[in-house]
KOLNURO-438885 format. One line per 10 residues: their letters; for each residue x, z, y of N, C-alpha, C. Coordinates in Angstrom, 1 decimal, padded with zeros to 4 digits. Each point is the difference from the previous one (the first is absolute). Layout:
N
A> X:Z:Y:X:Z:Y:X:Z:Y  ...
***
This chain:
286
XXXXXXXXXX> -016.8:064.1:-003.6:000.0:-000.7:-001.3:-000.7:-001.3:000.1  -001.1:000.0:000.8:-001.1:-001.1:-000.6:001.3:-001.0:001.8  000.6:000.6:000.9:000.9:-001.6:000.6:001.0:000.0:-001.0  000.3:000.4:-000.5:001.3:-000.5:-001.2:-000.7:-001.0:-000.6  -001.1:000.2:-000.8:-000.6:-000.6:-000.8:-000.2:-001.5:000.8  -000.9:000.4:001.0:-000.1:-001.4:001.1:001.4:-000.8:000.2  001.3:000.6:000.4:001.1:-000.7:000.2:000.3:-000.5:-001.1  000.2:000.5:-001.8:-000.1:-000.3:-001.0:-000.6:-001.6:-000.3  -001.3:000.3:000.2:-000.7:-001.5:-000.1:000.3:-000.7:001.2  000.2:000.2:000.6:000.3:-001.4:001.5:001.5:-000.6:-000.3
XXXXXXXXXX> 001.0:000.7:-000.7:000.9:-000.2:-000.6:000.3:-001.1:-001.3  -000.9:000.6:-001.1:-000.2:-001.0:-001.2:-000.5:-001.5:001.1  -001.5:000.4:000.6:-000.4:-001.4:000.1:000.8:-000.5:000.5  001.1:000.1:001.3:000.9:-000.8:000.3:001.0:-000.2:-000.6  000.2:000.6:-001.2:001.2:-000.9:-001.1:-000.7:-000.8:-000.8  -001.2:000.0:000.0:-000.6:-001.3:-000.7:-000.3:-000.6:000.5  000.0:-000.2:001.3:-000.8:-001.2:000.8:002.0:-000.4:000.1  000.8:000.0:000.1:001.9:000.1:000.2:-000.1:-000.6:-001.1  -000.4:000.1:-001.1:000.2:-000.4:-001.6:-000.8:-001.4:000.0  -001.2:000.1:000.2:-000.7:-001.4:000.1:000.5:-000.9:001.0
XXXXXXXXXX> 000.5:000.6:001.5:000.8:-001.3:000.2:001.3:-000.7:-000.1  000.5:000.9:-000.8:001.4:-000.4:-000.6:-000.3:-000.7:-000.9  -001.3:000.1:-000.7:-000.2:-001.1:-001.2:-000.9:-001.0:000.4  -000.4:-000.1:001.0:-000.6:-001.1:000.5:000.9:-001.1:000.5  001.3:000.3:000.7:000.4:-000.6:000.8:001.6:-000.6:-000.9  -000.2:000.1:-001.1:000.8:-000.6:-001.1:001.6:000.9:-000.3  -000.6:000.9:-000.5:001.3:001.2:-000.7:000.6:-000.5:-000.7  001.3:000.2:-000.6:000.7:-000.4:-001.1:-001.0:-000.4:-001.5  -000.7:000.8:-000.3:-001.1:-000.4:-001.4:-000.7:-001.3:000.3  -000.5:000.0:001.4:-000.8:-001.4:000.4:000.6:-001.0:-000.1
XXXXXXXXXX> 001.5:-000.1:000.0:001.0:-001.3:000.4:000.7:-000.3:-001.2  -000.4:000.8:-001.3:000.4:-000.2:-001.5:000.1:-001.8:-000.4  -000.6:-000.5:000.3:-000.4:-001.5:-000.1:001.2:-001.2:000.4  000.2:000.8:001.6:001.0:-000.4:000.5:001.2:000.4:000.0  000.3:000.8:-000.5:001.6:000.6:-001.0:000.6:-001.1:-001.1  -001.6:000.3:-000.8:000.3:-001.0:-001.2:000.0:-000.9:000.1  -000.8:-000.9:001.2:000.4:-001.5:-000.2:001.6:000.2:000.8  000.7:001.0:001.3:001.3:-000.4:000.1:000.7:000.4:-000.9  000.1:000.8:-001.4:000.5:-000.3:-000.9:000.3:-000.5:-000.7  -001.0:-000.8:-000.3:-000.2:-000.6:-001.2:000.7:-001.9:000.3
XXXXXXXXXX> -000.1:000.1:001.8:000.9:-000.8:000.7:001.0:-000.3:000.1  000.7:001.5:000.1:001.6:000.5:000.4:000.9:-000.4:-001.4  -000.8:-000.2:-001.4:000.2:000.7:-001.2:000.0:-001.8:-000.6  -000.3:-000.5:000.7:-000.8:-001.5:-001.2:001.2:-000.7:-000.7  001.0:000.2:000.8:001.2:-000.4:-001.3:-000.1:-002.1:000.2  000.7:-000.4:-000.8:000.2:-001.3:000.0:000.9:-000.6:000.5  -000.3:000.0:001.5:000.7:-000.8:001.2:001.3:000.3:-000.2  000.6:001.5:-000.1:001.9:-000.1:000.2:000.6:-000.9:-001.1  -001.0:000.5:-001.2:000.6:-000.3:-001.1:000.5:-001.9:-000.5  -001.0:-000.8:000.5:-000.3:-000.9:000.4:001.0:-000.6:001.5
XXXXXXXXXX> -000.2:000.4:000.8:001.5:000.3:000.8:001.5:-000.3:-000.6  -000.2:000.9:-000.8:001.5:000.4:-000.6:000.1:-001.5:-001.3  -001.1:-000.4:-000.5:000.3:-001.3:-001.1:000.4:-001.1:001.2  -001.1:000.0:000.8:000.7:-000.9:001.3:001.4:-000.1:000.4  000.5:000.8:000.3:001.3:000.1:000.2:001.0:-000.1:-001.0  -000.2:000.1:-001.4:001.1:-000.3:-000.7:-000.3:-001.3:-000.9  -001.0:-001.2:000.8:-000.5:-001.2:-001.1:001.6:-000.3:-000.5  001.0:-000.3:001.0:001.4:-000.6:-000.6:000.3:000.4:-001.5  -000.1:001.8:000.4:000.7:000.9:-001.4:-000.4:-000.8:-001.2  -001.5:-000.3:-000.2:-000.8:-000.9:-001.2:000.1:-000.9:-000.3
XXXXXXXXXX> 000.3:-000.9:001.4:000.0:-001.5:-000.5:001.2:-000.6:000.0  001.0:000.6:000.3:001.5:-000.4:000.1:000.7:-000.4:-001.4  -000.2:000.5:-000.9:000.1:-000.4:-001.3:-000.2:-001.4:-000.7  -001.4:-000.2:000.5:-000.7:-001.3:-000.7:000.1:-001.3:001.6  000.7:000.7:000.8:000.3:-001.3:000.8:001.1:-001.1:-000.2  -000.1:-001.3:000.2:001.1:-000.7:000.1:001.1:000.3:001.2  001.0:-000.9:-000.2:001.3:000.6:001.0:-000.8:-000.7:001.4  -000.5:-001.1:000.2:000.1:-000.5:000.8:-001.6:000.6:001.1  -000.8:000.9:-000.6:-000.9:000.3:000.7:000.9:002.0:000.6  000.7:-000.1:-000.7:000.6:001.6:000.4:000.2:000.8:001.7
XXXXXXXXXX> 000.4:-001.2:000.2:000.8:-000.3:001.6:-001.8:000.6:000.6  -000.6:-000.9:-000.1:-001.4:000.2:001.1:-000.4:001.6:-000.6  -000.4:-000.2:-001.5:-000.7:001.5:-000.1:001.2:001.0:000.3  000.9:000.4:000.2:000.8:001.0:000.6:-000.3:-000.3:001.3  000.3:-000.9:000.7:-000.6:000.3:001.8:-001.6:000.6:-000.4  -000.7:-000.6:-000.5:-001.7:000.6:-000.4:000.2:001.7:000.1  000.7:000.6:-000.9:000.3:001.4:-000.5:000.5:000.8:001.5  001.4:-000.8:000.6:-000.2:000.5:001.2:-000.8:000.6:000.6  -001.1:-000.9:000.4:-000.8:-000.1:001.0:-001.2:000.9:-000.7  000.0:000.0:-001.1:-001.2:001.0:000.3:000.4:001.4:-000.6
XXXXXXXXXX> 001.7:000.8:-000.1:000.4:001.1:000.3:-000.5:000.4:001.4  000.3:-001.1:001.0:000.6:000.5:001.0:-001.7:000.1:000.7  -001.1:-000.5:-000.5:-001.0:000.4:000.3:-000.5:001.2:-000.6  000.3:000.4:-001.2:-000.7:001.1:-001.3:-000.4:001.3:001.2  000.9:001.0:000.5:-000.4:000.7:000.9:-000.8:000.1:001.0  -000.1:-001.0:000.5:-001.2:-000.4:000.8:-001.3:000.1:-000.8  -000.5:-000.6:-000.8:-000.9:-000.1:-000.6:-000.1:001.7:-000.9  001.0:000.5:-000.3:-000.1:001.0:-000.6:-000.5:001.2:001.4  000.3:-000.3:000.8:-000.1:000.8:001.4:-001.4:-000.1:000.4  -000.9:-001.3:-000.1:-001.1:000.1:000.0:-001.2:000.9:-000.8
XXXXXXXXXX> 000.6:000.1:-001.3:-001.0:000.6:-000.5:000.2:001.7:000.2  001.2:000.3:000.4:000.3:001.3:000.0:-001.1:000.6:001.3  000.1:-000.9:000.6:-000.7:000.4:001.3:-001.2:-000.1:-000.1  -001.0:-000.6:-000.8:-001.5:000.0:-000.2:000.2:001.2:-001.0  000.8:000.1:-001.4:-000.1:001.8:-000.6:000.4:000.9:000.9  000.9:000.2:001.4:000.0:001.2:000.2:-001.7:000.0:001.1  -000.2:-001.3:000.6:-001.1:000.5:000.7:-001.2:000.3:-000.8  -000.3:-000.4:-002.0:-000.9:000.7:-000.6:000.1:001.4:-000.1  001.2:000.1:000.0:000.4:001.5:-000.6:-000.5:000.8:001.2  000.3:000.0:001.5:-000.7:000.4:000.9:-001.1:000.4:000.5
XXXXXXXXXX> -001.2:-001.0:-000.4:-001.3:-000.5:-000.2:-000.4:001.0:-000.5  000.9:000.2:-001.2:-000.6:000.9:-001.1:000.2:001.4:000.3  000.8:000.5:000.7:000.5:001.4:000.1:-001.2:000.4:001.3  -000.3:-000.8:000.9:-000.7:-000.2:000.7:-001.5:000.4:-000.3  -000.5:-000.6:-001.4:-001.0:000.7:-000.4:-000.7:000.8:-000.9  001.6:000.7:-000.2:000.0:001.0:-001.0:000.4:001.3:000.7  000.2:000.9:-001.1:-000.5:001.8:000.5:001.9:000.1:-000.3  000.9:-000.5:-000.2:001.1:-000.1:-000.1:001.5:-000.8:000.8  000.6:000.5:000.7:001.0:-000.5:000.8:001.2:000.2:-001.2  000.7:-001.3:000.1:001.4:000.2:000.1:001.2:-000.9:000.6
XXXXXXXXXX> 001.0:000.2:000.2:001.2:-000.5:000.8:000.4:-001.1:-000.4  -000.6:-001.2:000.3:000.2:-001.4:000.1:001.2:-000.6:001.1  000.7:001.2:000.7:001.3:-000.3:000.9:000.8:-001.5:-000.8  000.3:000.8:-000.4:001.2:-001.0:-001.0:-000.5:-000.9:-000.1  -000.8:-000.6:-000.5:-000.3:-001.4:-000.4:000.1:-001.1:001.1  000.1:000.9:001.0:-000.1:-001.2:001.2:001.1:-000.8:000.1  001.4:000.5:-000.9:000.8:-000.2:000.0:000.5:-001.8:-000.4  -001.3:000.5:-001.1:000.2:-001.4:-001.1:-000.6:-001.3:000.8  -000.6:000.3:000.8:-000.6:-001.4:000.8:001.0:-000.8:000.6  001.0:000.5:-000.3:001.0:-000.9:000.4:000.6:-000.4:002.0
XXXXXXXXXX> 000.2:-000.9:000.4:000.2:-000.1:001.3:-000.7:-001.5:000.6  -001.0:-000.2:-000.8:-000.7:-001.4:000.3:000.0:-000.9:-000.7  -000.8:-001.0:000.1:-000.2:-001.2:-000.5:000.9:-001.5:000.7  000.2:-000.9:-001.1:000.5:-001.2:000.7:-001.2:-000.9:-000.1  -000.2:-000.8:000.9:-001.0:-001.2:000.2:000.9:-001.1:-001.1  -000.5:-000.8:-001.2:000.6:-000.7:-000.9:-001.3:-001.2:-000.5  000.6:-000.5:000.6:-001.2:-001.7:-000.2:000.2:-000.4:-001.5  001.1:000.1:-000.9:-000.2:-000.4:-000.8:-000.9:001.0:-000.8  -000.2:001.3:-000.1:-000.5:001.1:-001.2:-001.6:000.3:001.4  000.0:-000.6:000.7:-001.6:000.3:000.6:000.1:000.9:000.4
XXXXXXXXXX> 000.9:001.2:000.9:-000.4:000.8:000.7:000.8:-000.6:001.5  -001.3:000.6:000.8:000.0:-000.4:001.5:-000.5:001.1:000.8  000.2:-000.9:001.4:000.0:001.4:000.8:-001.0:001.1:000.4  -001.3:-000.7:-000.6:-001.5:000.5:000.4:000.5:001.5:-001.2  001.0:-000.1:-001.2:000.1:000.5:-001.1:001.1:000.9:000.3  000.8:-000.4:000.8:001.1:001.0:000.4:-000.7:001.1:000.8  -001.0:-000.5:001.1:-000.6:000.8:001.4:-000.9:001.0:-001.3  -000.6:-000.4:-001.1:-000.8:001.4:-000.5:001.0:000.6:-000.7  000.9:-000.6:-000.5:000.9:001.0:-000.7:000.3:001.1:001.2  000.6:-000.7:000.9:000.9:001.0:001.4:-001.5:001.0:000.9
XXXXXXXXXX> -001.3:-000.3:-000.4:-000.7:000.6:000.4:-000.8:001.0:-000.7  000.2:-000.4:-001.4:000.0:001.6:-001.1:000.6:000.8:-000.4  001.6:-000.6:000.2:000.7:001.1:000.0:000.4:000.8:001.3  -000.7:-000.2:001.2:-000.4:000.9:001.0:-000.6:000.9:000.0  -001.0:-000.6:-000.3:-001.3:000.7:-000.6:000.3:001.6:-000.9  000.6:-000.8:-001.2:000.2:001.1:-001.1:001.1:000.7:000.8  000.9:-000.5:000.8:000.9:001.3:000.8:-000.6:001.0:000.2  -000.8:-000.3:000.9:-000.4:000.7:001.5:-001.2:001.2:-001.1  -000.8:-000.4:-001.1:-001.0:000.5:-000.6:001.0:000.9:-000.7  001.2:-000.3:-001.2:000.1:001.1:-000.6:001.5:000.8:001.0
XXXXXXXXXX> 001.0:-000.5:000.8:000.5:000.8:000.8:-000.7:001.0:000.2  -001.1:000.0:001.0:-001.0:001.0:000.5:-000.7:001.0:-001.0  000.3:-000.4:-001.0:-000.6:000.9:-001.4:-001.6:-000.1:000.4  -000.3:-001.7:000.0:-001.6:-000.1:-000.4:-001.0:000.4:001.2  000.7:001.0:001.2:-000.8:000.9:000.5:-000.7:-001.1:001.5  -001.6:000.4:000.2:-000.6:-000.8:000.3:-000.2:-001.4:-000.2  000.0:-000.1:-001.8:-000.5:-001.2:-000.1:-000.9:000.4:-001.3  -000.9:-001.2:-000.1:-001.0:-000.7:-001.1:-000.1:-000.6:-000.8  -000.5:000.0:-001.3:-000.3:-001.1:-000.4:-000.5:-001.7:000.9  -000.8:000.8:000.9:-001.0:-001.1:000.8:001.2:-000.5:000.6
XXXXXXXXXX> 000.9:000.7:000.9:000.5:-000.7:000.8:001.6:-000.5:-000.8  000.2:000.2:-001.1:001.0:-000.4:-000.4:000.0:-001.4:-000.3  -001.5:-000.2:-000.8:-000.5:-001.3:-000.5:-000.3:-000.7:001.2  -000.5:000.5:000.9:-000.2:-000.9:001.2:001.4:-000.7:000.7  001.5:001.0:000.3:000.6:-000.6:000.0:000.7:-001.1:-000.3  000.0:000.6:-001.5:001.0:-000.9:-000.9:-000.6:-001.0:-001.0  -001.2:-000.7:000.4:-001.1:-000.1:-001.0:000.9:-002.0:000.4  000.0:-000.1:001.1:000.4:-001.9:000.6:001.3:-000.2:-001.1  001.0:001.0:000.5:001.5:000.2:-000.4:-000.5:000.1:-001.9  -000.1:000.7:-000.4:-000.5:000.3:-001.7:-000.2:-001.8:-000.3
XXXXXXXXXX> -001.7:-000.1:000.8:-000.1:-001.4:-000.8:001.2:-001.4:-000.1  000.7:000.0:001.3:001.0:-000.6:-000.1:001.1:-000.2:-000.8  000.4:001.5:-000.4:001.0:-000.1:-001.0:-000.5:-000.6:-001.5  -001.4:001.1:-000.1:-000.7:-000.8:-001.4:000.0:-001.6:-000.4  -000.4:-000.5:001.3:000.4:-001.3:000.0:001.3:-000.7:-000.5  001.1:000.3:000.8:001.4:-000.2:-000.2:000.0:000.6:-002.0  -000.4:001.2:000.2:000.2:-000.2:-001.7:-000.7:-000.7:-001.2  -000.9:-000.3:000.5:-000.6:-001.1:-000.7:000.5:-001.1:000.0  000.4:-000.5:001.3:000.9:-001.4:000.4:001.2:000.3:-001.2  000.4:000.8:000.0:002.0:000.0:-000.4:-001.0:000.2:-001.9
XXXXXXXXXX> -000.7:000.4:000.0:-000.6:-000.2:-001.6:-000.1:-000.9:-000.8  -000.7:-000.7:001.0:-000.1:-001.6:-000.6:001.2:-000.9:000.5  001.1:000.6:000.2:001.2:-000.6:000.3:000.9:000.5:-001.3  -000.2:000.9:-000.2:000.8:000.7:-001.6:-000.4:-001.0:-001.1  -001.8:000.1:000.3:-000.4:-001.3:-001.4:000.6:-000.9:000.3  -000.5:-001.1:001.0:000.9:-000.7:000.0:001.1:-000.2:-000.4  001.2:000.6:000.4:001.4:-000.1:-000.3:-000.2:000.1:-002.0  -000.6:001.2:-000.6:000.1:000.2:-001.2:-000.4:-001.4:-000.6  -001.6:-000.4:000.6:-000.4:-001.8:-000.5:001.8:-000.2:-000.3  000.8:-000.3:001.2:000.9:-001.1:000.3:001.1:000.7:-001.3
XXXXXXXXXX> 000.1:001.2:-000.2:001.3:000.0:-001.3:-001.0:000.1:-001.3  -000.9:000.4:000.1:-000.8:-000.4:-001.4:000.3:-001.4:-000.2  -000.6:-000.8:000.6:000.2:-001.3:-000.4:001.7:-001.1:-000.3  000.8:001.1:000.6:001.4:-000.2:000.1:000.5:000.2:-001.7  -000.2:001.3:-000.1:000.2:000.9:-001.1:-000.8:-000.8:-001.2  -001.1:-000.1:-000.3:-001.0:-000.3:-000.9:-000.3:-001.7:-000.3  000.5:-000.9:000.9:000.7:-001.0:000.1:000.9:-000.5:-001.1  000.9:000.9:000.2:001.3:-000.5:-000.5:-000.7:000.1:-001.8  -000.3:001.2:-000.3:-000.7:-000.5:-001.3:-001.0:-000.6:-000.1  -001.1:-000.8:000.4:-000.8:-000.7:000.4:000.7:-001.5:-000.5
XXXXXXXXXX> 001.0:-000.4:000.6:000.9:-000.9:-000.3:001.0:-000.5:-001.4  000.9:001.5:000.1:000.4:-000.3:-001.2:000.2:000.6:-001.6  -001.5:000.7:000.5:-000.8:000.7:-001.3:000.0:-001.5:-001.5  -000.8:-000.8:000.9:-000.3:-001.4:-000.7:001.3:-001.0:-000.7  000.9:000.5:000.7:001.2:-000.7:-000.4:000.9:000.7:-001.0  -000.5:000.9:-000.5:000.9:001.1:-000.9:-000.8:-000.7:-001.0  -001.2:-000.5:-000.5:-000.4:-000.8:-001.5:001.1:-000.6:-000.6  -000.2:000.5:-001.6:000.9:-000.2:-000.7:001.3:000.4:000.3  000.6:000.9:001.2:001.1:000.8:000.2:000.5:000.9:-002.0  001.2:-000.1:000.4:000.4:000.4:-001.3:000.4:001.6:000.5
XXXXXXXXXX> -000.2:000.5:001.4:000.4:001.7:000.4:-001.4:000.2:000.1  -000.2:000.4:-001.3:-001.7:000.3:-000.1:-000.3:001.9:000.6  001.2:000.6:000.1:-000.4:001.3:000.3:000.2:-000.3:001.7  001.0:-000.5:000.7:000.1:-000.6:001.0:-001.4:-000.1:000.7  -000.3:-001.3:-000.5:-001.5:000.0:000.0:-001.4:000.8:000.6  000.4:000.5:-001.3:-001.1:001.6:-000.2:000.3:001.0:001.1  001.1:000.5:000.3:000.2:000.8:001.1:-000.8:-000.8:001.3  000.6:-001.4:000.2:-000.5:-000.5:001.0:-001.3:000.4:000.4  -000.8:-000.8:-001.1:-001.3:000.6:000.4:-000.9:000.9:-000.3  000.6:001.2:-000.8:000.3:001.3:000.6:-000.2:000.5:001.5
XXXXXXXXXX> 001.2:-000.3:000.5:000.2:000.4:001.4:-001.1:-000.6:001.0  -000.5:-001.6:-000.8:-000.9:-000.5:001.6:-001.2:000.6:000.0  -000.7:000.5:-001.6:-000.8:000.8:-000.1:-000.4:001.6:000.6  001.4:000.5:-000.1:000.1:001.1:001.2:-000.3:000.5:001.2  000.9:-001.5:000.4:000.1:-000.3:001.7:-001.4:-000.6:000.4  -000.6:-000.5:-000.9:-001.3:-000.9:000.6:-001.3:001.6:-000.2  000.5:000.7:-000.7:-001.1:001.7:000.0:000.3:000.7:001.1  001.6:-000.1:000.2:000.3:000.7:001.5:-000.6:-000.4:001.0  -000.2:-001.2:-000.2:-000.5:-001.0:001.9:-001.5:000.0:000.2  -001.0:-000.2:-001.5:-000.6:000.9:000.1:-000.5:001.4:000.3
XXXXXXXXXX> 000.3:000.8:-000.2:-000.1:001.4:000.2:000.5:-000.1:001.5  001.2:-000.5:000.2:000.2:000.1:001.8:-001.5:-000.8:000.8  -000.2:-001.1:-000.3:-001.1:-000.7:000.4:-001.2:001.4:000.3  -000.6:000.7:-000.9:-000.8:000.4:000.0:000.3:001.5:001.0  001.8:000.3:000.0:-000.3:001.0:001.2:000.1:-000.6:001.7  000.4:-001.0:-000.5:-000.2:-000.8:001.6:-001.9:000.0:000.2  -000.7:-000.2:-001.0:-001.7:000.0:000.3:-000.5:001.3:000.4  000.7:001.2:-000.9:-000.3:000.9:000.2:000.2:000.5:001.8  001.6:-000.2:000.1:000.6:000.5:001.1:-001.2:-000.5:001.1  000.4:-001.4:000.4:-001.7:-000.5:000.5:-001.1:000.5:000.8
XXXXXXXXXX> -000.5:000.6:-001.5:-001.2:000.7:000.1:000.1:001.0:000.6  000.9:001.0:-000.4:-000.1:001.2:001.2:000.6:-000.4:001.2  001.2:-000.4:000.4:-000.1:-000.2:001.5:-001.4:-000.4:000.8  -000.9:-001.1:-000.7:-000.9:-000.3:000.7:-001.0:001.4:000.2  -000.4:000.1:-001.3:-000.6:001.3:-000.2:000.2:001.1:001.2  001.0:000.6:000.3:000.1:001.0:001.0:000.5:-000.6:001.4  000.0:-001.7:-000.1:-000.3:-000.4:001.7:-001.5:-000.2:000.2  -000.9:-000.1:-001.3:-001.2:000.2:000.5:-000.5:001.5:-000.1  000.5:000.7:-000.7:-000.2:001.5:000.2:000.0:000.9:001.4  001.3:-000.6:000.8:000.1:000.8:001.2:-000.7:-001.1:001.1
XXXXXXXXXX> -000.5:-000.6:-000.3:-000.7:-000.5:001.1:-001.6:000.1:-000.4  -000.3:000.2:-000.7:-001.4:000.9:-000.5:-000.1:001.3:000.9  001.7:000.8:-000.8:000.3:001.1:001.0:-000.5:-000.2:001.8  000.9:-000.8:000.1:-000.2:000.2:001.7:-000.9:-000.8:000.6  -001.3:-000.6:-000.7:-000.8:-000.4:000.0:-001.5:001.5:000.2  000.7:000.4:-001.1:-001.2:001.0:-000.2:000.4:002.0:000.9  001.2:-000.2:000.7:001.0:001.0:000.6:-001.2:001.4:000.4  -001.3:-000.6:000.6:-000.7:001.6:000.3:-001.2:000.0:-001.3  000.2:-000.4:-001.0:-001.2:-000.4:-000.9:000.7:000.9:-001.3  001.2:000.6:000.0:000.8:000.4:-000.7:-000.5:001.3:-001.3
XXXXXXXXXX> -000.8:001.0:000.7:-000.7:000.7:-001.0:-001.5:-000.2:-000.9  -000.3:-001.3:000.4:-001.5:-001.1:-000.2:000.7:-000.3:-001.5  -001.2:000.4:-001.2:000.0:000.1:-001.5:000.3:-001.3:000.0  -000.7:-001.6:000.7:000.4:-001.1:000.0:001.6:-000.2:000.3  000.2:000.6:000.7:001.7:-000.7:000.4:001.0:000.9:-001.4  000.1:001.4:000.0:000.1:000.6:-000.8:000.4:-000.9:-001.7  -001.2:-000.4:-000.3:-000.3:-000.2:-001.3:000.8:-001.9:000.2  000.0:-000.6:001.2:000.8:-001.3:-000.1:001.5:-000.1:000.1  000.4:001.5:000.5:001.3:000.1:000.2:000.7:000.3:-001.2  -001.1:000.7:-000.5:000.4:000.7:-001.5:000.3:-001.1:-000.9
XXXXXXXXXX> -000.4:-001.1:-000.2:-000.3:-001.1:-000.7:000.9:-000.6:000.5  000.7:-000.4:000.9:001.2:-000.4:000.3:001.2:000.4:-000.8  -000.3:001.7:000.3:001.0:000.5:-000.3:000.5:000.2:-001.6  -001.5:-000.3:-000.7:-000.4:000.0:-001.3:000.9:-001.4:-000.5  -000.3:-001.1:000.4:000.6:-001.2:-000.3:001.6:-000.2:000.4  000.5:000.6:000.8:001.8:000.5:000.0:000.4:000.0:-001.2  -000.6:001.5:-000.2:000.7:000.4:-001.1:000.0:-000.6:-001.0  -001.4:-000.5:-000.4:000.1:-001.2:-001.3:000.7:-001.0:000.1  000.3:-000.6:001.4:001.0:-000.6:000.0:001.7:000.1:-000.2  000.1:001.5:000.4:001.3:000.2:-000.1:000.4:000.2:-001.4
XXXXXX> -001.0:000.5:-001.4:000.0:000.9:-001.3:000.0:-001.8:-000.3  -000.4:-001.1:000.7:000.5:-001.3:-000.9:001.2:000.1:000.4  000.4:000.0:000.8:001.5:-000.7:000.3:001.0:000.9:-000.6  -000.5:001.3:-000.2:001.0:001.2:-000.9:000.1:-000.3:-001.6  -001.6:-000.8:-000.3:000.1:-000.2:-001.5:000.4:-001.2:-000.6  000.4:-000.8:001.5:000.4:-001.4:-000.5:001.6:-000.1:-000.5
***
C-alpha cells in the first residue's frame, strides 16, 4: 500500500512539473494576445472594398464627363481592371497568412486547404500602379510559405517560427498595400474634382435660371456627392491607419519572438490588437 501510495505521488508531481512546463513555454492560453492581434488583422476590412471603388472610378464618372475626355478615361478603366486582381491577390495573401498566425496560437485547428486556391497564380510587375519585383518575390515567397505550413496541417511549426519566416515577406506586402492606398486616394482626389467641378462651375451660372426645380435637384445632388467623398475620404484615413497599425504590430511581434509570454509584450500586443478593432467598428460604422 504505502509503494502505491509512493508511485501515486511521484506521479502527480510529474504531471505538475509537465503542466508548468507546458505553461511556461507558451500554450495556447499564453499566445491569446497573439491570436487576437492575428485577428483582429485578418478581419480589418477596408482595403478590398476600396479596391473595388478603384476599379470602377469610370462607372461614376462617365456620366458627368465630356465626349472629348471619354477616349483617355476608358483606356484609364482598362488599365486598372486589368490590374484589380493583383492588388486584390495581395491582400488575400497577408489574410490568409493572419488567419494561420492565428490558428497557430490557438487551442483550435481548422482546414485552411482551400483558400490556397484564391491566391491566385502570381503577381504582374506594373510600373504604372507601383507594384514591383521586390513585391512580386514576397508575394511568391508567402505563398510558399502558407503552402508548405497548411498542406502539412501546421505540423512542426510555431508561432515563433512562422513569424520568423514570413515576418520580411508580410512587411513587404503591407507596404505594397499601403502604396496602392494612397493610389485609390489619389485617383478618388482626381474624380472628386472631375465630378464636383462640373458643379463648382455651373452651379453659378444657373442665377436667375427660370428651371428653378432644375436647379434645386442640381444642387441637391452636389450636396450628396460632396457627403459621399467625404465619408470615402475618411475611410481611405481609416484604411491607413490599420495597415500601418499591424505592419507595426508584427514587427513588435518578431521583434519581441522569445519575449512572447512577458505581461509587457502581452499587454502591447493586446493594445495593438485593441486598436484594430476600433479601427475596423470605424470603417463598419462609416
Amino acid at each position: 500500500m504505502r509503494t502505491f501510495r509512493l508511485a501515486l505521488a511521484l506521479c502527480l508531481f510529474s504531471l505538475n512539473l509537465l503542466l508548468a512546463s507546458c505553461a511556461s513555454t507558451g500554450g495556447p492560453v499564453s499566445l491569446q494576445e497573439v491570436r487576437e492581434f492575428a485577428d483582429a488583422s485578418a478581419k480589418l476590412g477596408g482595403y478590398a472594398e476600396l479596391s473595388r471603388r478603384y476599379r470602377d472610378t469610370y462607372e461614376r464618372e462617365q456620366p458627368y464627363l465630356p465626349a472629348s475626355a471619354d477616349k483617355l478615361a476608358r483606356e484609364n478603366d482598362a488599365k486598372r481592371r486589368a490590374v484589380y486582381e493583383d492588388f486584390v491577390s495581395v491582400q488575400k495573401a497577408v489574410v490568409l497568412y493572419m488567419q494561420t498566425l492565428s490558428l497557430l496560437a490557438g487551442d483550435t485547428r481548422y482546414d485552411l486547404t482551400e483558400r490556397i486556391d484564391d491566391l491566385g497564380n502570381g503577381l504582374k510587375a506594373n510600373a504604372e500602379s507601383g507594384l514591383q519585383q521586390r513585391h512580386i518575390a514576397a508575394y511568391t515567397g508567402l505563398t510558399r510559405l502558407l503552402t508548405r505550413v497548411i498542406a502539412s496541417g501546421y505540423q512542426n511549426r510555431s508561432v515563433e517560427t512562422m513569424v520568423r519566416d514570413g515576418d520580411a515577406d508580410v512587411q513587404v506586402l503591407l507596404e505594397a498595400m499601403i502604396s496602392l492606398t494612397r493610389l485609390y486616394y489619389k485617383t478618388n482626389e482626381n474624380e472628386k474634382k472631375t465630378i464636383l467641378g462640373i458643379f463648382d462651375v455651373e452651379l453659378p451660372l444657373t442665377k436667375g435660371s427660370n428651371e428653378r426645380m432644375l436647379v434645386t435637384l442640381a444642387k441637391v445632388h452636389y450636396l450628396n456627392k460632396a457627403s459621399e467623398y467625404k465619408l470615402i475620404d475618411r475611410r481611405y484615413d481609416l484604411a491607413l491607419q490599420g495597415l500601418t497599425k499591424v505592419a507595426l504590430g508584427h514587427q513588435k511581434l518578431r521583434e519581441n519572438l522569445h519575449k512572447l509570454t512577458q505581461e509587457d509584450v502581452k499587454r502591447m500586443l493586446g493594445n495593438y490588437g485593441r486598436d484594430l478593432r476600433m479601427i475596423r467598428d470605424g470603417l463598419a460604422a462609416e
